[in-house]
N, C-alpha and C positions, 0 to 999 in steps of 0.2 A: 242756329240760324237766327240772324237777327229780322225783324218785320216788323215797322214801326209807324202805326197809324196807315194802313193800305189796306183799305176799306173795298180795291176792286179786286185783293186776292181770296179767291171762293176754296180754291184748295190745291195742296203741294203735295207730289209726290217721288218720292228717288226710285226708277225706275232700274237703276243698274248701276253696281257697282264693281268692274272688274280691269283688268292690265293696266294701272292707275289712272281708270276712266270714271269717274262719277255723271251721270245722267238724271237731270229735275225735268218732270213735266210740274208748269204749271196750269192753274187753272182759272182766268179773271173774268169779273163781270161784265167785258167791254173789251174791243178794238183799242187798243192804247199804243202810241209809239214805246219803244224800249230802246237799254242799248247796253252792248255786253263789252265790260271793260277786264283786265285783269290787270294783278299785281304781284307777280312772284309767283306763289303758286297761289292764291287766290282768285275768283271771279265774283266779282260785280255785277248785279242785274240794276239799270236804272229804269224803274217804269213810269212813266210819265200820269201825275193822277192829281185830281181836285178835291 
């Protein structure tokens, strides 16, 4: 997992991993817009942060 310089993320967790379903709660210090992209089989989280 890359995470670079995201000072509002407080903590990650993989909540579930099954019927090739993977599930992250996250946890941040703040209301912040986001937005869930993918590519293939990849997912993108973009969070918006200062």
């Amino acid at each position: 997992m890359l995470i670079t310089d995201l000072h509002l993320l407080r903590a990650y967790v993989m909540t579930s991993d099954r019927h090739g379903r993977t599930d992250f709660v996250l946890g941040l210090g703040d209301a912040v817009d986001f937005r869930v992209r993918n590519h293939g089989t990849a997912v993108f989280l973009d969070v918006r942060h200062w």
